[in-house]
Structure formats: structure tokens, C-alpha cells
C-alpha positions in Angstrom: 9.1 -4.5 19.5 7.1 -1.4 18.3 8.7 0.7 15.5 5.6 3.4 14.4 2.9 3.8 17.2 -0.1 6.0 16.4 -2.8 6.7 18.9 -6.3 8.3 17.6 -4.4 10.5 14.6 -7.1 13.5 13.8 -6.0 16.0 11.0 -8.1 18.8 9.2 -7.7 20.7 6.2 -9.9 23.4 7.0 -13.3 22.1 7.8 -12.2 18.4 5.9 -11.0 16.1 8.5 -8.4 13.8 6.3 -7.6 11.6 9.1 -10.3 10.0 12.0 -8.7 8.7 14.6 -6.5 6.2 13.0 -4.9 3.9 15.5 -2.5 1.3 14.8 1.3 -0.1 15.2 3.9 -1.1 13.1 6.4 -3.6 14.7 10.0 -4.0 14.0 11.7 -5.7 11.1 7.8 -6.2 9.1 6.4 -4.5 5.7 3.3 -2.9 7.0 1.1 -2.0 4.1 -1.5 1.3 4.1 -3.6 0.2 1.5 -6.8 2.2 0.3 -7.4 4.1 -2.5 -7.0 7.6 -3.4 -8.2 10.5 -1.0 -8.1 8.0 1.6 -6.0 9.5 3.7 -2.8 7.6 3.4 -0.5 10.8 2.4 -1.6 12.8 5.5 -0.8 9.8 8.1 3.0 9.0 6.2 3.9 13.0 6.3 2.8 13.0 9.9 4.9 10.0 11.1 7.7 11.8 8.9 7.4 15.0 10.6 6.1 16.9 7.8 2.8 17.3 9.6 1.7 18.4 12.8 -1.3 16.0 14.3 -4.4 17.7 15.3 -5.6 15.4 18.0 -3.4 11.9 19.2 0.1 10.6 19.3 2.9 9.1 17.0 5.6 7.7 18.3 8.8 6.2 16.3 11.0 3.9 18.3 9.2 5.6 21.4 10.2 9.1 20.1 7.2 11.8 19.8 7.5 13.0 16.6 6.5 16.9 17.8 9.3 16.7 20.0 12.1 14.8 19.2 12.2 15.8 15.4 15.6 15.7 14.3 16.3 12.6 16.0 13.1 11.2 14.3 14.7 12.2 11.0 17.6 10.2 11.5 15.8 7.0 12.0 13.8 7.7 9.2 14.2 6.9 5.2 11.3 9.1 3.4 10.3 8.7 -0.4 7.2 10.9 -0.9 4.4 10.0 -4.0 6.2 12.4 -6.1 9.9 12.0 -7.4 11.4 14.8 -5.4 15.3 14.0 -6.7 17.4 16.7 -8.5 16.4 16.1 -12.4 19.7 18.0 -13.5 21.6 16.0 -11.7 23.2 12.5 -12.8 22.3 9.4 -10.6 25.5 9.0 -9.0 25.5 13.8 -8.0 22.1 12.6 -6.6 23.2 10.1 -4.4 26.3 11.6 -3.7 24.2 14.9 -2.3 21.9 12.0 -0.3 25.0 10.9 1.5 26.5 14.2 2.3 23.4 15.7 3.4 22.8 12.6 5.4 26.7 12.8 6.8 27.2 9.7 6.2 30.9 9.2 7.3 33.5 9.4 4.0 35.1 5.6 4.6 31.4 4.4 4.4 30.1 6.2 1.2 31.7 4.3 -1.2 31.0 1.2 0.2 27.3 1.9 0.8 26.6 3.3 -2.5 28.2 0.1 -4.7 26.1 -2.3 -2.1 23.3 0.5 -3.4 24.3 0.5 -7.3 24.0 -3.5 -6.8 20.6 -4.1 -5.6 19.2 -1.0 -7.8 21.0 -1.9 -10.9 21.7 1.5 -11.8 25.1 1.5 -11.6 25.4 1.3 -15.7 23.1 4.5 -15.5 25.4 6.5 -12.9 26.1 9.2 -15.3 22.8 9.7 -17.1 20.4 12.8 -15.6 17.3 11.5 -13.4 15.2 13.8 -16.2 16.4 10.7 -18.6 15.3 7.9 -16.4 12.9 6.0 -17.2 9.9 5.9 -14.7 10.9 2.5 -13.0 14.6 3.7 -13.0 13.3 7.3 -10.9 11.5 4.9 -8.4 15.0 3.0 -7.7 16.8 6.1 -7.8 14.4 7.6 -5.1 14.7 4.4 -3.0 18.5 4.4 -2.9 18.5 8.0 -1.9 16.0 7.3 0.9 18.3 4.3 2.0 21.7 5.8 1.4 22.3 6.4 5.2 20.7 3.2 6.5 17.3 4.6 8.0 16.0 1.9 10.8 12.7 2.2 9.5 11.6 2.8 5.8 8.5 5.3 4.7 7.5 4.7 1.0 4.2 7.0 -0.1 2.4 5.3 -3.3 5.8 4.1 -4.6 5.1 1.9 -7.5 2.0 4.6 -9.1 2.5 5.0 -12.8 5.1 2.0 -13.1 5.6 -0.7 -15.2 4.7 -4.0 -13.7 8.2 -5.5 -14.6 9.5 -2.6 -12.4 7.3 -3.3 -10.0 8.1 -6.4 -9.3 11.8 -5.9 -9.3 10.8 -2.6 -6.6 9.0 -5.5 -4.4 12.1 -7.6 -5.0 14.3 -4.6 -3.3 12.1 -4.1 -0.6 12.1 -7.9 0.7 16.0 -7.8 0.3 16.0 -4.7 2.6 13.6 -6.0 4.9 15.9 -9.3 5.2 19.0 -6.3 6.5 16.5 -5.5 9.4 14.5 -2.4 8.1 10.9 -1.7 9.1 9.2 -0.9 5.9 6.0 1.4 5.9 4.3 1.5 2.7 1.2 2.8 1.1 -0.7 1.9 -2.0 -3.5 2.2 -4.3 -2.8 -1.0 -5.5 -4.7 -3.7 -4.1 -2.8 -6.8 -5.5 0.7 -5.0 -3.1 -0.9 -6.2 0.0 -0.2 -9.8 -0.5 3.5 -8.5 -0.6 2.9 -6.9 3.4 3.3 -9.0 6.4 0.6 -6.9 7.9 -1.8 -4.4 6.0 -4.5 -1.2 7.4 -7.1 -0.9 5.0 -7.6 2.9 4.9 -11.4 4.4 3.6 -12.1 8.3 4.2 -9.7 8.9 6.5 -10.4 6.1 9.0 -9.3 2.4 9.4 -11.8 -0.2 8.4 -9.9 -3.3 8.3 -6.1 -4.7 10.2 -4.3 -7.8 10.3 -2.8 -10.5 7.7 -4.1 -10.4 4.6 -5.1 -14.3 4.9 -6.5 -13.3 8.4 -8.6 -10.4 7.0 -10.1 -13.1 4.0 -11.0 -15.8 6.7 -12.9 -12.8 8.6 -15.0 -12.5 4.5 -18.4 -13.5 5.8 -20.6 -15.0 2.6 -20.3 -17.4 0.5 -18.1 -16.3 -2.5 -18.8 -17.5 -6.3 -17.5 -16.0 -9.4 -20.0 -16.1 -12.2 -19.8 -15.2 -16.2 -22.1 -14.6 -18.6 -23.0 -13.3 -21.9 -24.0 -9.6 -20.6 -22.7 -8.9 -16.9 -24.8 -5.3 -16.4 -28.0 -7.3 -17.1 -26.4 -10.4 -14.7 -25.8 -7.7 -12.2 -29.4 -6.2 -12.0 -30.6 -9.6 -11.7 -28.6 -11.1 -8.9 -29.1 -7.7 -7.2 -32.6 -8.4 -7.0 -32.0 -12.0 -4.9 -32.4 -12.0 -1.2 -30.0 -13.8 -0.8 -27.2 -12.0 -2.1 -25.1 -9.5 0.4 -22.4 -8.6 -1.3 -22.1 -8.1 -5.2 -19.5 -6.3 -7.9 -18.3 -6.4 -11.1 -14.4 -7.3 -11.7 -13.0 -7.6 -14.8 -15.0 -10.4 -17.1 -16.3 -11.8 -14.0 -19.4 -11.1 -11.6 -18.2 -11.6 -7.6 -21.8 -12.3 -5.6 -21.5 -13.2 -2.1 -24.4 -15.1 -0.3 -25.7 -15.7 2.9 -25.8 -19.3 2.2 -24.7 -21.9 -0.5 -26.9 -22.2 -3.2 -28.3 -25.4 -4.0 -28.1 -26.8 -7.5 -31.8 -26.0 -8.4 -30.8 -22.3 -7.8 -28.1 -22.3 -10.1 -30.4 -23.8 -12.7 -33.3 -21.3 -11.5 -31.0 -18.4 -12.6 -30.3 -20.0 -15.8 -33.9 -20.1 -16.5 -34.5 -16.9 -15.2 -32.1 -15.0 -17.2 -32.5 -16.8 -20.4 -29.5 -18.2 -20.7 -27.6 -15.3 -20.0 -25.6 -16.9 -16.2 -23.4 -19.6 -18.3 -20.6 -20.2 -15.6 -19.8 -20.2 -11.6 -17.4 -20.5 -10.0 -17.0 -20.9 -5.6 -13.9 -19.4 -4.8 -11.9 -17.2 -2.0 -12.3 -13.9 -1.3 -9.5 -11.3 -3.0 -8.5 -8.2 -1.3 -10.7 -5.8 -3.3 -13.6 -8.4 -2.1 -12.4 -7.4 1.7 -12.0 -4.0 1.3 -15.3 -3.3 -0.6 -17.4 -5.7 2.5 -15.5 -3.5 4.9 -15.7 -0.1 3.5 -19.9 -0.5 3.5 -20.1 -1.5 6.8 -21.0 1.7 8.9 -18.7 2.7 11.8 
């Protein structure tokens, strides 16, 4: 069943249009990553399905509710953690989530109850009584999540959660998430962070406001259409300029100490030893391998729409 529907989303700011007619669906009970990188657009189309934002041309639905017309019941489906912590900073942990649950109503024999099972998962319990100004920046992101969850939203909106965190607490914040999908939540989630999509059951690749990749992460890498090989070498600019001379090369970026050249075809072993020649020595490894996600999204983001 379909938890988030959007239909051909416009928004402008002004003369900018932030969001192109993004269509997609989110279905019940998956993590559904937005993934793409900043100014993409990701921020406009999470306020939006959160009510925040008014859509300028198209349609969001949340479990079949239009989100211009049906906003407070919207609201209660809905768990919201925005990019920026938005928590009371003067406030201890536990005065935080106790506001959470009374501004959610959520009924006085369940409150205890709910915020151990939330101390539990989070870990903060040994923290209650220390101000969210003193928390550490994994610590806020938990903190923000257990507020968002404190009245057992159906379906889960995270914006950029895990920006500026450790990755030890990121991978405990992931840990969370997959324990609260098991429960039954939807989870919507954006990121910068292109290594968080093979934590997604399903990701949209977001570039300039418009969609330009949707599916499984290991269906989006089968859909990678050259040949793939990961080279090193003594100077990779100068490696760079040269392979970007070959005809046969459609697809080529630096990442990390490594050089990612796709082909149209697999070079033969002459070639190799051609480009040895040819740069004096400079190409000393390769390397065929699988696409990664940033070699998706880059092949997808130059294709024109």
C-alpha cells in the first residue's frame, strides 16, 4: 500500500523553481531514501509532504490525505525531524520529551511506557537530566528522533539527519531507524551522503530540483551502462587528462586515490599496456569493478532531460 504519493511537485522561490515536477511513491513499512546533494531540492519536497509548504503545481498525498486539505490530520500521522536541531536547548532531555508527548497528547498511562521503550533504543536515558545545549552532536540527533517518534507517527520524515555526525553515531542512528522500521513505520529520509543509500530499500536520486534516477540501489547499478575499472597511478590529474582524451571512455572521475573510467567496451590487454607506454609509466594499477552510487548518480545527473 502507498504511504507518500507525489504527483508532478513544482515549487518556486521567486523566479528559482526548487522543485520540477518530481513524481514518485513511497509504500508502506520501507526506508525510502532522497538522496542528492545540497541545493538539490530535497528540503523543499520533505517540508511540503510535512505541510510546511504549499505546492505550486501537483499533488501529495499521505495515506490518501491531500496535504492542503486535510492538515491536521496529516500532522498526526506524521513524525518530522527538520536538517536543523529544532529541540529546546534549555531544556534537559527528559523536559524535552516530556513537552513532545504533551504537545502530541499522548494519553498519560502511555507516556511513561513509551518514553523508557524510547530512553532504550536511544540510549539516553543516563543523559535524561543533562541540557540538549550539552549534548554532544550524535546525542542531539537521537534526542530529535525520540521527540519525532514520541507519539508513534505511521510514517517517519527525517531531513539530512546524520549531517555533521560522527560516523560511530551514524551508524548507531541507522541501527535505530531499522529497529523502527521492523515496528511498522514508513521512513522517508534524505541525505547528502551517498554511502546512506545502501541503508534504503528504495532511493530517488534528486539533481536541481528534478528526479534523475528511482529504484533499488542494486537495480539502479545493473542499469550502469560501461564498463567500469578503477585505475591508480603515480599522478591521477595527469592520468585524468589522458584517459579523457580516449574515445573510448564515456564516463570518467576522480575518487579518492583512485581514477573510475567507464568504457564503451572492455579493453583488451594491448590497451592496458598501450596506456602504460603512453603515459610513461605513470597508469601502474586497474582494477574492473562494480559501479558505486556516486558512479550512478554522476552518469545520471549528465544525462540531459
Amino acid at each position: 500500500m502507498t504511504a507518500i504519493n507525489i504527483q508532478n511537485f513544482h515549487k518556486f522561490y521567486g523566479s528559482l523553481e526548487a522543485a520540477r515536477g518530481i513524481t514518485f511513491s513511497v509504500q508502506k513499512g520501507e526506508i525510502f531514501g532522497v538522496i542528492g546533494p545540497d541545493g538539490a531540492g530535497k528540503t523543499t519536497l520533505l517540508r511540503a509532504i510535512c505541510t510546511l509548504l504549499l505546492p505550486d503545481q501537483g499533488s501529495i498525498t499521505i495515506n490518501g490525505l491531500d496535504v492542503t486539505k486535510s492538515v491536521g490530520e496529516v500532522r498526526k500521522i506524521l513524525g518530522y525531524m527538520p536538517q536543523r536541531f529544532s529541540l529546546y536547548p534549555d531544556l534537559t532531555v527528559h523536559q524535552n520529551l516530556q513537552f513532545f508527548a504533551d504537545l502530541f497528547e499522548v494519553p498519560l498511562k502511555e507516556k511513561n511506557e513509551r518514553l523508557q521503550q524510547l530512553y532504550r533504543f536511544s540510549k539516553l536515558e543516563p543523559f535524561k537530566n543533562r541540557k540538549a545545549a550539552n549534548l554532544s552532536g550524535g546525542m542531539k540527533q537521537k534526542l530529535a528522533l525520540s521527540c519525532a517518534l514520541i507519539h508513534r507517527p505511521e510514517i517517519l520524515v527525517l531531513d539530512e539527519p546524520t549531517t555533521g555526525v560522527d560516523p560511530l553515531s551514524r551508524q548507531e542512528f541507522w541501527e535505530i531507524l531499522h529497529t523502527i522500521q521492523k515496528e511498522g513505520t514508513t521512513i522517508l529520509i534524505s541525505t547528502a551522503y551517498m554511502d546512506e543509500a545502501e541503508q534504503c530499500d528504495r532511493v530517488v536520486l534528486f539533481f536541481r530540483g528534478r528526479t534523475v534516477g528511482l529504484d533499488t540501489l542494486e537495480n539502479l547499478k545493473k542499469k550502469y551502462p560501461y564498463r567500469l575499472y578503477w585505475l591508480k597511478a603515480k599522478n591521477l590529474r595527469k592520468l585524468l587528462d589522458f584517459f579523457q582524451t580516449l574515445e573510448n571512455v564515456r564516463a570518467i572521475q576522480l575518487s579518492g586515490d583512485t581514477l573510475h573510467v567507464g568504457f564503451d567496451t572492455v579493453p583488451a590487454a594491448g590497451d592496458w599496456q598501450a596506456w602504460i607506454k603512453a603515459t610513461a609509466g605513470n597508469l601502474e594499477e586497474w582494477e574492473s569493478r562494480p559501479p558505486s552510487i556516486e558512479d550512478v548518480f554522476l552518469d545520471l545527473m549528465r544525462r540531459p532531460q
